[in-house]
N, CA, C and O of each residue as an XYZ file, in Angstrom:
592
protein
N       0.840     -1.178      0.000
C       0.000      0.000      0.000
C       0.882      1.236      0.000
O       1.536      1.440      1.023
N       0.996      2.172     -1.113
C       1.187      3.375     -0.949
C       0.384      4.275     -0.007
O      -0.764      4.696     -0.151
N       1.396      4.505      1.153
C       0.763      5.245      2.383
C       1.200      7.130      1.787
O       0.558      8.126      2.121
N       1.978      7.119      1.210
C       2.224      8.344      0.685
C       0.735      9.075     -0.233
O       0.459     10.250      0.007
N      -0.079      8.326     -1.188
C      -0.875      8.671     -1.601
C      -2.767      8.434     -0.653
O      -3.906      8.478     -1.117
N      -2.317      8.228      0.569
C      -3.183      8.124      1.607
C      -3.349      9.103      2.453
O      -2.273      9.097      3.050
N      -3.920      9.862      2.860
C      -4.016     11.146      3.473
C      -3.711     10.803      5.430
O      -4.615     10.954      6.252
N      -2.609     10.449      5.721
C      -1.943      9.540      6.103
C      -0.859     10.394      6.960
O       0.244     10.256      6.430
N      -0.798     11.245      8.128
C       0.265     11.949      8.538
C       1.554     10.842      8.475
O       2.374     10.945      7.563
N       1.684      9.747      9.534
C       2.518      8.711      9.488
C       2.851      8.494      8.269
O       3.960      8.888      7.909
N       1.686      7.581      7.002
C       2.689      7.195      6.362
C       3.632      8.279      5.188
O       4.462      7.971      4.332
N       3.136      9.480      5.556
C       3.926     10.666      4.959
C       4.880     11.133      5.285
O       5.639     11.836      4.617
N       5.016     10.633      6.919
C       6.382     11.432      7.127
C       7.336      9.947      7.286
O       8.550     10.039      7.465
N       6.705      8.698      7.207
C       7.813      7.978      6.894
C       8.074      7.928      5.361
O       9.109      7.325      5.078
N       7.502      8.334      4.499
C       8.295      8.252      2.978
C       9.166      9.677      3.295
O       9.615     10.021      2.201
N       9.429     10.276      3.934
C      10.737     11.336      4.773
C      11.707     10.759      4.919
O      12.813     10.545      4.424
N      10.982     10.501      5.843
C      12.471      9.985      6.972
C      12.480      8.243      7.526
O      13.078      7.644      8.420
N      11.681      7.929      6.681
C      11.553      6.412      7.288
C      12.611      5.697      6.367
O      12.543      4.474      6.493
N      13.499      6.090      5.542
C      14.490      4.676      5.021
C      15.240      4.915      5.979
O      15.225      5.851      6.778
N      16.029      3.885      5.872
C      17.582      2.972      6.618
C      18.329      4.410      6.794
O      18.080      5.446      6.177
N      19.143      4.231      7.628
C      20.243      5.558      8.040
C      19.558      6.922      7.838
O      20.439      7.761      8.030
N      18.486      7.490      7.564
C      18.165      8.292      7.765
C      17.656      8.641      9.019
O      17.092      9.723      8.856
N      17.569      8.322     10.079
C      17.274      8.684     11.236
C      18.690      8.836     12.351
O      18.842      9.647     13.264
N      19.544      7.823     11.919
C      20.988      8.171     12.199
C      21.435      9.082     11.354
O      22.657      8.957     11.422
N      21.182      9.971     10.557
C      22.132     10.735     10.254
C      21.095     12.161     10.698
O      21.650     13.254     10.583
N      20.018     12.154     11.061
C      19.273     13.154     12.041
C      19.664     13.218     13.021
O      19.701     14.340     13.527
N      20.209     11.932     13.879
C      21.021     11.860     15.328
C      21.883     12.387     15.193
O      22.135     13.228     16.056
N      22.783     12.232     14.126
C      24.244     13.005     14.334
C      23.930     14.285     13.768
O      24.704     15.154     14.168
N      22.933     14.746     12.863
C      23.194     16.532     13.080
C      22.215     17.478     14.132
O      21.910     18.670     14.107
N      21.845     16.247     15.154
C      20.996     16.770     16.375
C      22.525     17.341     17.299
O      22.761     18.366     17.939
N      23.195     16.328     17.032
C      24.455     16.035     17.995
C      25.667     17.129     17.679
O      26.656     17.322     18.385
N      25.270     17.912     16.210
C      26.265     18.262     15.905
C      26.919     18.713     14.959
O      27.270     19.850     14.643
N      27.126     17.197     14.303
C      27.322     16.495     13.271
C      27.162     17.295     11.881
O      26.087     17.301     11.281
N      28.155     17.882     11.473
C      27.556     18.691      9.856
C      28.069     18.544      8.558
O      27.627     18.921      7.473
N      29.050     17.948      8.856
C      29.949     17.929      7.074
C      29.865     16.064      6.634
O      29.903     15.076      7.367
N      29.763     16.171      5.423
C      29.878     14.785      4.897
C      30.571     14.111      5.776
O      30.037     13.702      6.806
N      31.860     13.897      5.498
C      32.821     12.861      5.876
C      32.631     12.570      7.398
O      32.821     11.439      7.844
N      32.246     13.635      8.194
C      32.212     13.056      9.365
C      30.641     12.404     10.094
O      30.545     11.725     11.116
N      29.643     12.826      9.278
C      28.236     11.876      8.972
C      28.806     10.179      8.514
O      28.650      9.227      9.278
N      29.239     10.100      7.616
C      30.108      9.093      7.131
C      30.561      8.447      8.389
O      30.162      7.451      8.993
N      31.549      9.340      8.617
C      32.581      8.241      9.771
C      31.818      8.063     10.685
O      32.136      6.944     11.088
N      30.856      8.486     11.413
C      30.123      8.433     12.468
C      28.648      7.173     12.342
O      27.990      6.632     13.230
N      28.596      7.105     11.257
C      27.038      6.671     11.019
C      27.638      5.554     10.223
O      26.689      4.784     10.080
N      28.793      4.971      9.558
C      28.845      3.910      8.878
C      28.405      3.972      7.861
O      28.819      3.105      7.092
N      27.349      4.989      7.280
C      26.820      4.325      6.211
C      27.509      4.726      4.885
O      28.211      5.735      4.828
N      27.254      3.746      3.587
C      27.890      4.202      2.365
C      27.884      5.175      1.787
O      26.752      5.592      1.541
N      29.082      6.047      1.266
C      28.528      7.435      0.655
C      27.621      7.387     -0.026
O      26.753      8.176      0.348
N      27.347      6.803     -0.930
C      26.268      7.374     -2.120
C      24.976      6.783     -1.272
O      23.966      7.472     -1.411
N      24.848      5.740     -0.502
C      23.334      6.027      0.415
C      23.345      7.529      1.326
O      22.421      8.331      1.196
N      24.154      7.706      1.969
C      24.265      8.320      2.799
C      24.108      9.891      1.648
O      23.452     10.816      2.126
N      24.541     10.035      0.624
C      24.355     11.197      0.128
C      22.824     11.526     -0.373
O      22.089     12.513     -0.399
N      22.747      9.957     -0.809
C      21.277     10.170     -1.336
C      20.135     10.459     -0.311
O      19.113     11.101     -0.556
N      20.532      9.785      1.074
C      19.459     10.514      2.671
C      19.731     12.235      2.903
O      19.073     12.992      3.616
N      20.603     12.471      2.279
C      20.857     13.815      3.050
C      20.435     15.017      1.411
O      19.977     16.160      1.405
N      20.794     14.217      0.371
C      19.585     14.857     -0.906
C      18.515     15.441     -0.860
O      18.235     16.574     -1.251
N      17.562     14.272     -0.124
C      16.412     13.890      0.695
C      15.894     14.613      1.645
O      14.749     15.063      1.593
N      16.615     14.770      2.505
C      15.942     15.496      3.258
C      16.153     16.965      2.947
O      15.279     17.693      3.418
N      17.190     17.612      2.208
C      17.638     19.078      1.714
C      16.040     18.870      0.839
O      15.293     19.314      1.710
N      15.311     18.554     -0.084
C      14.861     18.833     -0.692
C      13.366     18.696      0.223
O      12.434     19.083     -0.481
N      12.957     18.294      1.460
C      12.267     18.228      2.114
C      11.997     19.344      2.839
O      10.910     19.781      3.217
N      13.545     19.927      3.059
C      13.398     21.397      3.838
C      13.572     21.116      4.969
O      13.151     21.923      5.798
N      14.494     19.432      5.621
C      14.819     19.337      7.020
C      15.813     19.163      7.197
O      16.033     18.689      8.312
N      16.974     19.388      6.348
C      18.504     19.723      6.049
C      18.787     21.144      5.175
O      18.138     21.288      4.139
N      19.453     21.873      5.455
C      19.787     22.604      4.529
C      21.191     23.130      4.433
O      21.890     23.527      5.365
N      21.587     23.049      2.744
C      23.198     22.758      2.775
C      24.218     24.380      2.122
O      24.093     25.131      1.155
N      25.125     24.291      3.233
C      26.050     25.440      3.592
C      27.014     25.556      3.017
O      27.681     24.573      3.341
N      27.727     26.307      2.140
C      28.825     26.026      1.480
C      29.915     26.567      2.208
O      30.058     27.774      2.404
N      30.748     25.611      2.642
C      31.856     25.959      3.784
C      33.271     26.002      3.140
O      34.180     26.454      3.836
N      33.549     25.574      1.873
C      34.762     25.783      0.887
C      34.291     25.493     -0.548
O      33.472     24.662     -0.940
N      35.138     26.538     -1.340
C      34.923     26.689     -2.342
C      35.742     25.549     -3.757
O      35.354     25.512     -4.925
N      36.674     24.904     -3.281
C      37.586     24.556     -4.174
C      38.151     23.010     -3.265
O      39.008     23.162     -2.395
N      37.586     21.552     -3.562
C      36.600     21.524     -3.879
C      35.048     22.253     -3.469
O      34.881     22.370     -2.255
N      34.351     22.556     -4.008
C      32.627     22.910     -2.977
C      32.855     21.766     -2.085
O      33.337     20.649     -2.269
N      32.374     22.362     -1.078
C      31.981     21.363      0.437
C      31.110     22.119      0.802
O      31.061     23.344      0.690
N      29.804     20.838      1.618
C      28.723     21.868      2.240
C      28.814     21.008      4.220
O      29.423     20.060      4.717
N      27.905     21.967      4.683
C      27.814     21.355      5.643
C      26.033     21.112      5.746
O      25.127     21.694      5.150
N      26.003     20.085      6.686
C      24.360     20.171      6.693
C      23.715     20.598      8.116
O      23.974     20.097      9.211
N      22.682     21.794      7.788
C      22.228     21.955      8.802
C      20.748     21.839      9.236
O      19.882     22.239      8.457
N      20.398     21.300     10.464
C      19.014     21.586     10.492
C      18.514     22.816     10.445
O      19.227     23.805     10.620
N      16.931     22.896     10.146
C      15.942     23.538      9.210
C      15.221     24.037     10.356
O      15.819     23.943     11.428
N      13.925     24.611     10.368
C      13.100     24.804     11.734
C      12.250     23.699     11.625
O      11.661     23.192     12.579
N      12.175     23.272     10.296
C      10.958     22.071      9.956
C      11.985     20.570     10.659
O      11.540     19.521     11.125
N      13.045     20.887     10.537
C      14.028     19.865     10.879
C      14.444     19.873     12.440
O      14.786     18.782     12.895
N      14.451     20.889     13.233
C      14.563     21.020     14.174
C      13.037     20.269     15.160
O      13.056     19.891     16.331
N      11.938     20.253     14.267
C      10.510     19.750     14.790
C      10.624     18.620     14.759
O       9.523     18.096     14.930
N      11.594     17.738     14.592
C      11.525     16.695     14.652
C      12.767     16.062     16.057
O      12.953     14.876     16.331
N      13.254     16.928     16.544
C      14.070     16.446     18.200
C      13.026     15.794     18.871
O      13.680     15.124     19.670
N      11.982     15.562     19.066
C      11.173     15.022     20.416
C      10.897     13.662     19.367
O      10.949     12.490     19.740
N      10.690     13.979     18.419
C      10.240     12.498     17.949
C      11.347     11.453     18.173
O      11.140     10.373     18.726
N      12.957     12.000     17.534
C      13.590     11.415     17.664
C      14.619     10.777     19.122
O      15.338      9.796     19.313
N      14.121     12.125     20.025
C      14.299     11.935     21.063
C      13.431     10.581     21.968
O      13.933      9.843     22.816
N      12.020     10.572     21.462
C      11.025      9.517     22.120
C      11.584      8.156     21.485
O      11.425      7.264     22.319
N      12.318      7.557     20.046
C      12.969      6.853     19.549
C      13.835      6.403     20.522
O      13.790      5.313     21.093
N      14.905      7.615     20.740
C      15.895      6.913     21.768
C      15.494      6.452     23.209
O      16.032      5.658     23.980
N      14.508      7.124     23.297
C      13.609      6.643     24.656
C      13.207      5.280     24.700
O      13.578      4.579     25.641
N      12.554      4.863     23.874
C      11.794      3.355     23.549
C      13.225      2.348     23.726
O      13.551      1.417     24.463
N      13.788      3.037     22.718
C      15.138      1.850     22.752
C      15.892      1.728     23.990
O      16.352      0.620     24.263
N      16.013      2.345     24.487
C      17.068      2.411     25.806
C      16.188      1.378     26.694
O      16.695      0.352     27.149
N      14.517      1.810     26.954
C      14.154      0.909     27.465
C      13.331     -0.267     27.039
O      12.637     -0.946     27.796
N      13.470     -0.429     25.820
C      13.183     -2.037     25.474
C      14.237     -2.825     24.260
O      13.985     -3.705     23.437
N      15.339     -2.170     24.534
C      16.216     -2.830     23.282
C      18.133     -2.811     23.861
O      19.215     -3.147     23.380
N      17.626     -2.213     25.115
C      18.924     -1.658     26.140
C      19.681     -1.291     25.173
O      20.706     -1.959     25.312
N      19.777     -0.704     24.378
C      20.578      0.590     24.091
C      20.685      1.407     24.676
O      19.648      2.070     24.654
N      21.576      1.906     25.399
C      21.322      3.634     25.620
C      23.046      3.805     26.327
O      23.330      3.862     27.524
N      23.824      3.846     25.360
C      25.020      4.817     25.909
C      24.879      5.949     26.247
O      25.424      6.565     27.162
N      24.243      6.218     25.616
C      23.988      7.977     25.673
C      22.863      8.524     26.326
O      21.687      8.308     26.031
N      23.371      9.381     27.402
C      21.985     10.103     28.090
C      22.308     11.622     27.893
O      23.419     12.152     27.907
N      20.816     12.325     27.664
C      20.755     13.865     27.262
C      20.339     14.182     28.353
O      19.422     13.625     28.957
N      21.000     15.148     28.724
C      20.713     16.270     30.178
C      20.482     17.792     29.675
O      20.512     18.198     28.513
N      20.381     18.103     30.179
C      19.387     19.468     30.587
C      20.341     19.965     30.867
O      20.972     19.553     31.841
N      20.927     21.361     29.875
C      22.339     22.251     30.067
C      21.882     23.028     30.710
O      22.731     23.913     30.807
N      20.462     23.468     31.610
C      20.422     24.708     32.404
C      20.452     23.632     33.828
O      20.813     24.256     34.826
N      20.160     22.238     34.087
C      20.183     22.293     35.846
C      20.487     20.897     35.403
O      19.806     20.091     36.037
N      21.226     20.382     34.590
C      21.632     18.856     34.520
C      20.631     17.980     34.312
O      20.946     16.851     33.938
N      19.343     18.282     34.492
C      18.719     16.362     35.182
C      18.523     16.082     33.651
O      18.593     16.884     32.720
N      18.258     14.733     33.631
C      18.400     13.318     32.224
C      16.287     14.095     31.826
O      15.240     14.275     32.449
N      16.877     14.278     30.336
C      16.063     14.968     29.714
C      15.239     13.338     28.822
O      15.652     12.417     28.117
N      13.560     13.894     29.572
C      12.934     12.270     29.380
C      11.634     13.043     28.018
O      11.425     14.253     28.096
N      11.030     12.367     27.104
C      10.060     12.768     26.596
C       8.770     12.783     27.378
O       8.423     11.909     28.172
N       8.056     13.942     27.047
C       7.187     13.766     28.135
C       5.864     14.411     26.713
O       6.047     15.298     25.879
N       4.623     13.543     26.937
C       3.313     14.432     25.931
C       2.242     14.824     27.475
O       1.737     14.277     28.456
N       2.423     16.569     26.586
C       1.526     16.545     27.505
C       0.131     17.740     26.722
O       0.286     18.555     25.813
N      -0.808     17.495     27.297
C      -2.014     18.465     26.861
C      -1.396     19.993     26.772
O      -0.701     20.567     27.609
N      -1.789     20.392     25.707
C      -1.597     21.864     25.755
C      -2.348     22.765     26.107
O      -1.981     23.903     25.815
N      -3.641     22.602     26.844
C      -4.713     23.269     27.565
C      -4.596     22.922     29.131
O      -4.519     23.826     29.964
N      -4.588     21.634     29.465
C      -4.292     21.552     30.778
C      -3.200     21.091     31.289
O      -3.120     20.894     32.502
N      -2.228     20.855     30.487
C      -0.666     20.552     31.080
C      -0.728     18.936     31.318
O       0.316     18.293     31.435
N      -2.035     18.311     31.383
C      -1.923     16.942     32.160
C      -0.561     16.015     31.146
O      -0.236     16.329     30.001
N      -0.207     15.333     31.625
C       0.521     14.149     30.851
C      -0.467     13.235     30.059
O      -1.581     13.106     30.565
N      -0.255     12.688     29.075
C      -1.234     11.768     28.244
C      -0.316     10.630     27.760
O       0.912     10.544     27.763
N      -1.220      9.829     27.367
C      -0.582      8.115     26.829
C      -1.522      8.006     25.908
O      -2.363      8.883     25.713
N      -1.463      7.049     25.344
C      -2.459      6.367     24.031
C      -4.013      6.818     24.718
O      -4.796      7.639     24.240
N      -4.164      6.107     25.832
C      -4.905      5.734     26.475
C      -5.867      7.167     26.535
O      -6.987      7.243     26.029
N      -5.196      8.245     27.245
C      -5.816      9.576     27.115
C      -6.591     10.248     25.886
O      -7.348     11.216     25.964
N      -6.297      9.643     24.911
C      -6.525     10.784     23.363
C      -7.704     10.000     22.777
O      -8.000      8.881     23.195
N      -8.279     10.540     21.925
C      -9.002      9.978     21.076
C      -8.517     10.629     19.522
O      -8.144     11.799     19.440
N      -8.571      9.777     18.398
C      -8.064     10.735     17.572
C      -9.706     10.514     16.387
O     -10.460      9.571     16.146
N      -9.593     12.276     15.838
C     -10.501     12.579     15.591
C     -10.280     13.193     14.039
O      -9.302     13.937     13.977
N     -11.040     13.009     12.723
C     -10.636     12.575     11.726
C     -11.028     13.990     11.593
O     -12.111     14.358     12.048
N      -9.951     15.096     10.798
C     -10.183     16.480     10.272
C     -10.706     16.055      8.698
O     -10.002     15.472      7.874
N     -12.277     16.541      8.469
C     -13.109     16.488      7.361
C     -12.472     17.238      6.479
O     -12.319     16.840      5.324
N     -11.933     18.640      6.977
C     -10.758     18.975      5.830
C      -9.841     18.769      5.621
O      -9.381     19.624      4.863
N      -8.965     17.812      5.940
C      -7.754     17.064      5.573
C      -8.164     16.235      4.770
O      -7.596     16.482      3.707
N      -8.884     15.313      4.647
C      -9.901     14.877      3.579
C     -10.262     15.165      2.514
O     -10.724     14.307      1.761
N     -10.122     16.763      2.077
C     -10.206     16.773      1.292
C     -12.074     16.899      1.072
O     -12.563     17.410      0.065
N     -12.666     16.496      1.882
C     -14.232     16.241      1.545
C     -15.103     18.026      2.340
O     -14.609     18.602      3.309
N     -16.150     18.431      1.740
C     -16.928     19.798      2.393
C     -17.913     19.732      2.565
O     -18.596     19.302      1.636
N     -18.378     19.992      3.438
C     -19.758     20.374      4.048
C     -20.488     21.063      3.050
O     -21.623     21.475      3.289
C-alpha cells in the first residue's frame, strides 16, 4: 500500500524519513554532526546512500546545505526549523530503545540544571501528561479533502 498517496500523517512522514540511516544521520546533526565525511565516519553508512538521505531530506526542507569551501565545494548540513521539529520524535525513539532494546550509551541532560532529559506528551490546555490511552483521535473532514 502506498501510504504516501493516503491522506496519512505517518505514512507521509515515513516516505521522509523512514528509510535505513536516515534517522541516524538526524542523530548526528541533532548532535552536531555537519559535514559529509564526518556523517560518514560516524554513522557507517555508504557514501552514495548516505548522500542520497541527506539529498532527501535538503529537498524536504529538514537539512539545509552550507557552502563551507569553495575549491573543492563542500557543504555542511544543517538543520531547518521544519528539521529542528523533529528532536522530540527522535528523542522519544531513543527513549523506547534504551528501554526495550537496552541501548542507551547515551543520556541527554538538561544544560540549564543537569537532570536526564525524558520525553514527556503533555495536553496543551491543561498541562496533564497523556498516553495512548488519554486521546481519542478525531478525523479532520478537511484534511480529507471532503466539504460540508
Amino acid at each position: 500500500h502506498d501510504w504516501t498517496r493516503v491522506n496519512c500523517a505517518v505514512g507521509s512522514t515515513l516516505a521522509v524519513i523512514g528509510e535505513r540511516w536516515t534517522l541516524l544521520v538526524l542523530r548526528e546533526t541533532f548532535l552536531g554532526v555537519r559535514r559529509f565525511e564526518q556523517l560518514q565516519r560516524h554513522t557507517g553508512v555508504a557514501r552514495n546512500i548516505l548522500s542520497d538521505r541527506l539529498n532527501t531530506l535538503v529537498l524536504h526542507g529538514i537539512l539545509r546545505r552550507e557552502l563551507y569551501q569553495d575549491r573543492p565545494e563542500r557543504y555542511e548540513y544543517r538543520l531547518t526549523e521544519k528539521g529542528l521539529d523533529l528532536y522530540p520524535v527522535l528523542l522519544t525513539i531513543m527513549d523506547w530503545g534504551s528501554k526495550h532494546l537496552g541501548g542507551g550509551a547515551m543520556r541527554l541532560t538538561h544544560k540549564g540544571c543537569g537532570a536526564t532529559v525524558m520525553p514527556h506528551l503533555a495536553c496543551p490546555d491543561c498541562g496533564e501528561q497523556v498516553t495512548a490511552r488519554d486521546v481519542r483521535a478525531v478525523r479532520e473532514e478537511a484534511a480529507l479533502g471532503q466539504t460540508s
